[in-house]
N, C-alpha and C positions, 0 to 999 in steps of 0.2 A: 084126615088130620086137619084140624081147625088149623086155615092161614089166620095169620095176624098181621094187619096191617102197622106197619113202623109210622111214626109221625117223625115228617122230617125236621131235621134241626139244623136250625142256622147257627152258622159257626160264631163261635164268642165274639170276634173282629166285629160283626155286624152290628151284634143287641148289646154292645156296651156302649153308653151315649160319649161324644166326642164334646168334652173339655175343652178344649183351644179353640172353636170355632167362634170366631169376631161375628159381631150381627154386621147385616150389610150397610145400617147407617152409620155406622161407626164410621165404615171403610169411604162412605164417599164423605161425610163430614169432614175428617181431619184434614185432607190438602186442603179446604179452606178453607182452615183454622188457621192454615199457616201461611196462605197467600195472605190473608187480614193482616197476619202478626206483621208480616213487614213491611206492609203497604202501613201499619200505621208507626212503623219506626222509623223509614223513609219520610215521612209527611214531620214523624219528628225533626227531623233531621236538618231541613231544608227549611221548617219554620223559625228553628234556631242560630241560622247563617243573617246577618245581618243585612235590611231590607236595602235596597237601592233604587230609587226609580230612575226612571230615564230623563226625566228633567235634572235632577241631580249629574249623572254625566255626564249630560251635555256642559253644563257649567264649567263639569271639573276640563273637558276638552278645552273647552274655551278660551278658562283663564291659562292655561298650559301654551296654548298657541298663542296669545298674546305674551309672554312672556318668552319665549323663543325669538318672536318679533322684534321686540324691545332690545334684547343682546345683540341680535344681529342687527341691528342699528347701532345701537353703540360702536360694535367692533366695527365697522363703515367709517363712522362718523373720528373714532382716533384714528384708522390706518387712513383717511385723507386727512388729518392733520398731522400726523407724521409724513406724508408724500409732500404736501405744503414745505412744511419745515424744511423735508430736502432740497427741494427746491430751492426756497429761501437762501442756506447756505454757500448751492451751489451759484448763485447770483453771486453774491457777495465775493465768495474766491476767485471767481471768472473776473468780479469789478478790480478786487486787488491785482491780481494779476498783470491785470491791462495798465491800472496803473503804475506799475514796475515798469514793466516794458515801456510806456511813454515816459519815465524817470529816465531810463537806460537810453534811447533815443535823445533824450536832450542833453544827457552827460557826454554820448558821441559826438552830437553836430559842435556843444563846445570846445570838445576837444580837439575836432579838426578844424574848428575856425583859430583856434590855436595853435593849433603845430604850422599852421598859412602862415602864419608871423615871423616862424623862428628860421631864419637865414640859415642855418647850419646845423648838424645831428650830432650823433654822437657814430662811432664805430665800433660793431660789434667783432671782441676780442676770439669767439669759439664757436661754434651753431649753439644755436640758442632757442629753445621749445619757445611757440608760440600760444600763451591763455587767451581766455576771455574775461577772466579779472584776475585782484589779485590774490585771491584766498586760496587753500590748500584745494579745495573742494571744486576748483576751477577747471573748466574742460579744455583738453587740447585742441588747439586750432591747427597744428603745422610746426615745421622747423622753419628758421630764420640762417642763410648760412653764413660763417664767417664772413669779415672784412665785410661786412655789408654797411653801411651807413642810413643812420634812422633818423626821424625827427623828433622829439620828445614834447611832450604835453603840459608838463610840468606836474603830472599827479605821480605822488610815491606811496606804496604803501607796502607793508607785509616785506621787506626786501626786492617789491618788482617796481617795475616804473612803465608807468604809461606810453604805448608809442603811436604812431599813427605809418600803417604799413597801407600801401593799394587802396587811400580813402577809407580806412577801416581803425577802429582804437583796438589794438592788441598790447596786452605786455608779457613784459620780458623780465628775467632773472637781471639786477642792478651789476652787481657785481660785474660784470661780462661786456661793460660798454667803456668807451674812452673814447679823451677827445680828438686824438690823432691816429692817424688809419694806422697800424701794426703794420710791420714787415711780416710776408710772409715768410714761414719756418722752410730752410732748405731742405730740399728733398732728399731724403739720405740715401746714399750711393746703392744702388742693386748690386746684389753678389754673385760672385762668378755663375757663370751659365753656361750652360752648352751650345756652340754657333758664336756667330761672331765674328771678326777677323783678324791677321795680323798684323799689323800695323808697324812693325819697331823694324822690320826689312829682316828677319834672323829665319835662312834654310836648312833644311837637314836631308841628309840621303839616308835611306831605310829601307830594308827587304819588303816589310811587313805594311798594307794601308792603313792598319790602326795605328802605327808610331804616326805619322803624318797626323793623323784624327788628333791625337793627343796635345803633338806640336803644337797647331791650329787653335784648338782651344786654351790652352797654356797662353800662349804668345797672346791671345785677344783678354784672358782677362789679369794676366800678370807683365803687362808691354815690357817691368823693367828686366825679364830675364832673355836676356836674349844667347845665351852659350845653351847646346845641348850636345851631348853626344850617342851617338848609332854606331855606325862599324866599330869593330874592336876584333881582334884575334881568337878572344876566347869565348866560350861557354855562349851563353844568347847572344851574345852580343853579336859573336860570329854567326850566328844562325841570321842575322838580321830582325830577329823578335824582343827587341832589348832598345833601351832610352833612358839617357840622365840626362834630368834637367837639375843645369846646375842652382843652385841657389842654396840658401843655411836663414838660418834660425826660425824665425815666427813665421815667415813665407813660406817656407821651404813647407811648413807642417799644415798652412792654408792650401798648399797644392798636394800634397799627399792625402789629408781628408775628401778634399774634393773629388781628386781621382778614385778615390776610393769609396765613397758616396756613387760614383757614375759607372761604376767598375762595368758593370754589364752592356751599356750603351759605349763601352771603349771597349772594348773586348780585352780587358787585362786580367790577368793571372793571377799576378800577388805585386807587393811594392813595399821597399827598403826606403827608412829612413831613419837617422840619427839611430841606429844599434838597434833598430824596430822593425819588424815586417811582419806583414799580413796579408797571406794569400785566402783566396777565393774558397780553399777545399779545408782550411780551418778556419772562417770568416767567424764563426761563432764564439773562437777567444780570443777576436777583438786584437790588436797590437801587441807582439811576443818578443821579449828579448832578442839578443842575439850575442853569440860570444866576441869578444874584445878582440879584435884580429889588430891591433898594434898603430892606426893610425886613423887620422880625421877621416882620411878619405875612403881606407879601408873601411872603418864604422859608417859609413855614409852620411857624415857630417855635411858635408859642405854639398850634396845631390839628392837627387830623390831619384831613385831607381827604379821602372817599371818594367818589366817582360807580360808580354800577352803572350796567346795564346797562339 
């Protein structure tokens, strides 16, 4: 049997030519086709930004720092003509000044070379504030006290007047000075007190040491009463814890307040007067009637009645 040799075949993939395949100068041409393209849009670019050179800079530096320069000189040159100015001013106030005070100085020494002359003051009628002129706006210097005698200057103004006090010009409210010294105002009498003594010779016998306390104090600030009564038969009286002092009307109510003001420091209880009593354990409603038991003496008209305790 005749063999037959096969001829081999390449598969179609092989012997069909490839379509797509780029030649190889293609593939190294184009990147630099495109490094050129922007290298010359770059060069564009940069030849259309507006030229400078460096002499031109410099210049513009230049005149920039000279002109900083120039201001800040300026600003120098007005803030020490404004420092001057202050200055200036303050000369001139410091001059005024000084010249008041040496005005003020010679209006003083005339005026104590004047009040040397005048033989006699005036007498101050009250205390009387001490200025330093005579405007509202004046500072206090001191009070001046009554009955004191000044010497007068002869300046008036605003309602004060000029004096001359310790070598010194001070004034004074006008109104408040005269020419003859005042009597002084009498002292007005102190009111009753606790302590003291009795003076009018009037004793009492009594169980109790606060009737005594009571006496004592009584007798020292009322000298004209001098009747009291302590022992009695009945009710406190007999206990020895009981005291009238005799006395009626206006008096009678200035020693019944009183005691009754001192109540704790006299150890007393309650206290009767004219149809009125007020103990210690109702103190709070003050002076309470009493019924009409038929006479002065019964109503405690003519006494003040105390019982301690």
């Amino acid at each position: 049997m005749a063999q037959h040799r096969h001829k081999r075949e390449t598969p179609a993939s092989t012997t069909t030519p490839r379509q797509s395949r780029v030649p190889r100068s293609v593939l190294v041409s184009a990147p630099i086709a495109v490094v050129a393209t922007l290298s010359a849009v770059t060069m564009g670019v940069l030849g259309a930004e507006p030229a400078s050179s460096d002499s031109d800079l410099l210049a513009a530096s230049s005149s920039t720092s000279q002109s900083v320069a120039n201001a800040t000189s300026a600003v120098g040159r007005r803030a020490d003509l404004a420092s001057r100015s202050q200055v200036r001013r303050q000369i001139r106030s410091a001059a005024r000044a000084e010249a008041a005070v040496r005005r003020d100085m010679s209006v003083d020494q005339q005026a104590r070379r004047l009040a040397k002359k005048v033989d006699s003051g005036l007498w101050t009628t009250a205390a009387l504030n001490l200025w330093d002129g005579p405007s509202e706006k004046a500072d206090k210097l001191g009070v001046l006290d009554a009955l004191t005698q000044v010497k007068l200057t002869g300046r008036r103004q605003m309602g004060r007047v000029q004096i001359v006090l310790d070598g010194q010009s001070r004034w004074v409210t006008a109104d408040y000075l005269a020419k003859d010294k005042p009597k002084p105002e009498p002292a007005e009498p102190a009111g009753p007190s606790l302590g003291g003594a009795c003076t009018n010779g009037s004793v009492i016998d009594a169980g109790h040491a606060a009737l005594y306390d009571i006496h004592d104090v009584v007798c020292a600030n009322w000298p004209e009463i001098t009747a009291y009564g302590t022992w009695r038969g009945d009710g406190e009286h007999g206990e020895g814890r009981a005291i009238d002092i005799m006395t009626s009307g206006a008096t009678g109510w200035d020693v019944a307040n009183f005691l009754r003001a001192n109540y704790s420091s006299l150890g007393i209880e309650y206290i009767i007067y004219s149809q009125q009593i007020w103990s210690v354990e109702r103190s709070g409603e003050g002076w309470r009637g009493m019924p009409d038991r038929g006479s002065v003496t019964a109503n405690h008209y003519d006494h003040v009645h105390v019982t301690v305790y």
